[in-house]
N, C-alpha and C positions, 0 to 999 in steps of 0.2 A: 504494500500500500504506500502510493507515495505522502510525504510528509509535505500538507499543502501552506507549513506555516513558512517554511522556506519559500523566497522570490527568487524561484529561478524560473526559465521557460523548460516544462516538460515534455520530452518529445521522446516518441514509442516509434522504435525501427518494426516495421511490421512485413514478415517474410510470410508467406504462405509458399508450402511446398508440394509435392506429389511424385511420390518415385524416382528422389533424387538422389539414392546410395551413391554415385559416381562422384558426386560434386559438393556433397555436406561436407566434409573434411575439409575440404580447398576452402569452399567459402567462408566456415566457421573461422579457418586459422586465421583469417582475414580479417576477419572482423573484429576478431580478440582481436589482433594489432590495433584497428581503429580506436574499438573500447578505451586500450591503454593509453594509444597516444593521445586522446581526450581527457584523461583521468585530472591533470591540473588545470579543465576548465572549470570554474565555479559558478558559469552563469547560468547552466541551464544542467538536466539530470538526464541519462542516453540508458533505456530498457530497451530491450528486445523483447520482442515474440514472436516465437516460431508456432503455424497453424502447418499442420501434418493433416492433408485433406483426403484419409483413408488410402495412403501408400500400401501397395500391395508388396514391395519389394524388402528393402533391409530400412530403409528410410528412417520407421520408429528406431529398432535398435541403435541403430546409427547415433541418431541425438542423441538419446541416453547418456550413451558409453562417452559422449566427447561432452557432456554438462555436468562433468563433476564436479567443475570450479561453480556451478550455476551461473553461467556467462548469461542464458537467457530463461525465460517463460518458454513450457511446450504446450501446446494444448492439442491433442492426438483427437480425430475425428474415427468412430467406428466406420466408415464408408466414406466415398468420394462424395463431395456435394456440391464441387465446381469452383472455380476461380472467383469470380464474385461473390458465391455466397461466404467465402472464405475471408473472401476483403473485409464486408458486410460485418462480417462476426468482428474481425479484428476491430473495425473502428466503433462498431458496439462499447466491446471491451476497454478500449482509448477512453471514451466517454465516461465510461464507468468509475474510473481510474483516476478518472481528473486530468489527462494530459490536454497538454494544450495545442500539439501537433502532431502527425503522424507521416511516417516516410516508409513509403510500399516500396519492396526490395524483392527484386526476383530471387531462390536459390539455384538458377541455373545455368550460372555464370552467366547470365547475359549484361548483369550490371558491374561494375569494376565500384569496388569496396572505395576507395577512395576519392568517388565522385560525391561519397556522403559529408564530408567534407563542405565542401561550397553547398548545398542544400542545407547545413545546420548552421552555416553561416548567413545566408539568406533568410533562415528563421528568426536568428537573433538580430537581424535590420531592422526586426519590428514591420514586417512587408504591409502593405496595404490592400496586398493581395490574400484570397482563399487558397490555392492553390499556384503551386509551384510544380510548374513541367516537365519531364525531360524531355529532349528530344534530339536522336539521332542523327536527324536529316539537317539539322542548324545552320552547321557549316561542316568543310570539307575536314578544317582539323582536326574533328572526331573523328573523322570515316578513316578507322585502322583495319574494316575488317569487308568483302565485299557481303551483301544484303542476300538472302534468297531474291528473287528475281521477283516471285508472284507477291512475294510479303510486302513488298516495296511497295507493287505496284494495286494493290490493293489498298495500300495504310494510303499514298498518296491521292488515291480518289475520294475513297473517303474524309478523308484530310481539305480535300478540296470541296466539298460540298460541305460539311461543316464551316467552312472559314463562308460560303454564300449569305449564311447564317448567325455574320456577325461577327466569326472567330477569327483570328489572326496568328493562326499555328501551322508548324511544319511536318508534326507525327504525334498522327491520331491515338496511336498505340500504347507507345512507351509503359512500362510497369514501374518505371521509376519515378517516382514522385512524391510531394510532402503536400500534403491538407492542415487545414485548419480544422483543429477537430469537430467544434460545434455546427461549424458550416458545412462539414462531410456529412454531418449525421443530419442533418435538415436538411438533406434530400431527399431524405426517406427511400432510399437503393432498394430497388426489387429483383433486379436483374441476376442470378446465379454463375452464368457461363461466361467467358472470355471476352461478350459483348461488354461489359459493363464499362468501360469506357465511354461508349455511345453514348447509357444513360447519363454517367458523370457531368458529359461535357452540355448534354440538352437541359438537363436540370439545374446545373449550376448557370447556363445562359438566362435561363428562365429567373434567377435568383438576381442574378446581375452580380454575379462573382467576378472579380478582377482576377486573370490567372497571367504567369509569366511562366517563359518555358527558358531551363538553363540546356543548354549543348552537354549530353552525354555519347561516348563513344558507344559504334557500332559493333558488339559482339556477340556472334551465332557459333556459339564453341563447337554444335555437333553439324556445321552447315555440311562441309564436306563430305561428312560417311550418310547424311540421310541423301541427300544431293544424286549420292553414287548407286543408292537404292532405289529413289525414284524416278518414275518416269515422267517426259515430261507433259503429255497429256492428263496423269494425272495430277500434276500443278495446276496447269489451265484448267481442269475442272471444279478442282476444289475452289480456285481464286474467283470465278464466277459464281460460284456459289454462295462462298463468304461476303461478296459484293451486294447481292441479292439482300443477303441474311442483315447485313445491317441498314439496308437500305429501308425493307421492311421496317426494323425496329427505330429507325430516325422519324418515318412517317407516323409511327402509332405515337412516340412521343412527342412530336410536332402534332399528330390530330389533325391532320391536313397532306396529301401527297406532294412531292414533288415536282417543278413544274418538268423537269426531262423523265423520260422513260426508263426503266431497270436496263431496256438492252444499250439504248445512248452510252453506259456504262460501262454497259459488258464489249459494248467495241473497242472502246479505248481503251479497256485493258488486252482485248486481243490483239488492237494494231500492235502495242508496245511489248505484251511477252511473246509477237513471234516476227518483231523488225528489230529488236534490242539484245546482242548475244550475252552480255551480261550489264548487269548496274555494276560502277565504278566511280571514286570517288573523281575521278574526271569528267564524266557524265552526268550523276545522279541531279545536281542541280538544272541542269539544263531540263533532262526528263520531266521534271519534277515542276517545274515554272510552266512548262508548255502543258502538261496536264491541267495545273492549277488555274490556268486561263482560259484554255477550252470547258473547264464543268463553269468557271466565272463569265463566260456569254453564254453557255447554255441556261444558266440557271437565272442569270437574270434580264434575260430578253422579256 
């Protein structure tokens, strides 16, 4: 329980995980380093928790055995219940707790442990923003690492038709982020699955949350060995699919369609995943501009 007689700013690193025996070790040893090297901050208090969302692998064990020191909070779900519903719980529990911010942290190495840094530094600015962003696609200085093809081109459409809608962001997706607590939970989140982003960004537009997004680097640790298993029609299938899927859920939370069509969409992701051999940090800007201004006359003629 934190001690709320102390004036510090309280902030909860919140990891939700799923069948990640490969990469708890790496990231935990990481973190302890973070922990440490923050230990002679005084102005604010850094907890973890870790949500185990019904891993079927070693995953539970795993923490156990490496939380002797109690580095963090586990809370082990009997089953899977999905990426958002995981969020949901976490920043429940924030609330609960009295923290006063919360910073989502993927464990699948896609986030670099020391990009927490500048995010608890932007906490303690006293921001006048709800949320704090991250976002891959910023600029080129992140991009260490090249993008799945369809994920790019997917986060960038969607990316593009939220900004129609007010927003002035470059990646829709990002897991890395810091909330303001009360302001997270007064959205009242419904969403369970990996959409919940969509919800995030429609409802806090609706709120009139001020968000800023910081440049986090681009890392897809397992891009390569999945890359080498799939095919590439099954990319193209699935990324119109997922294009569809959040399209669907922007319009039930907007409660009004769109003025372009699903397939408008679904072209522009096919021109670019089959005239584009890969995204590269030499390209992806260019890609990336030229989509975001063809959904910006489509969408507002």
């Amino acid at each position: 329980m934190i001690d709320i007689s102390e004036k510090k700013i309280n902030i909860l690193l919140l990891i939700p995980c799923f069948n990640e025996e490969e990469n708890i070790e790496h990231i935990i040893e990481h973190l302890r380093n973070v922990k440490q090297n923050l230990q002679e901050r005084t102005e604010f208090n850094l907890e973890i928790l870790i949500i185990n969302d019904g891993s079927t692998d070693k995953t539970k064990q795993i923490l156990k055995n490496i939380n002797q020191d109690s580095l963090f909070k586990i809370v082990n779900f009997k089953e899977n219940r999905g990426y958002g519903y995981t969020l949901i719980r976490g920043f429940k529990y924030a609330k609960e707790m009295r923290f006063s911010w919360i910073i989502s942290f993927d464990m699948d190495g896609q986030h670099e442990p020391e990009c927490l840094y500048k995010f608890i530094d932007l906490i303690l600015e006293n921001p006048p923003y709800q949320i704090i962003s991250g976002s891959r696609y910023k600029n080129s200085n992140h991009y260490w690492q090249k993008p799945w093809k369809d994920r790019f081109l997917v986060n960038t459409i969607i990316t593009g038709i939220l900004n129609t809608l007010g927003f002035s962001i470059t990646d829709a997706f990002c897991g890395l982020k810091a909330y303001e607590c009360n302001a997270i939970n007064d959205l009242e989140l419904k969403v369970n699955g990996y959409e919940i982003p969509i919800e995030i960004w429609i409802k806090s537009m609706k709120k009139g949350y001020k968000i800023v997004e910081k440049g986090v680097p681009v890392i897809y640790k397992d891009r390569d060995a999945i890359l080498k298993n799939a095919k590439e029609s099954f990319l193209f299938k699935k990324g119109e699919e997922r294009i569809e899927k959040y399209i669907q859920l922007i319009e039930s939370l907007l409660n009004k369609p769109l003025k372009t069509k699903i397939n408008t969409f679904e072209s522009i992701f096919s021109h670019y995943f089959n005239s584009v051999d890969d995204i590269t940090k030499d390209n992806f800007k260019e890609i990336q501009q030229s989509i975001l201004s063809q959904i910006r006359e489509l969408e507002t003629k």
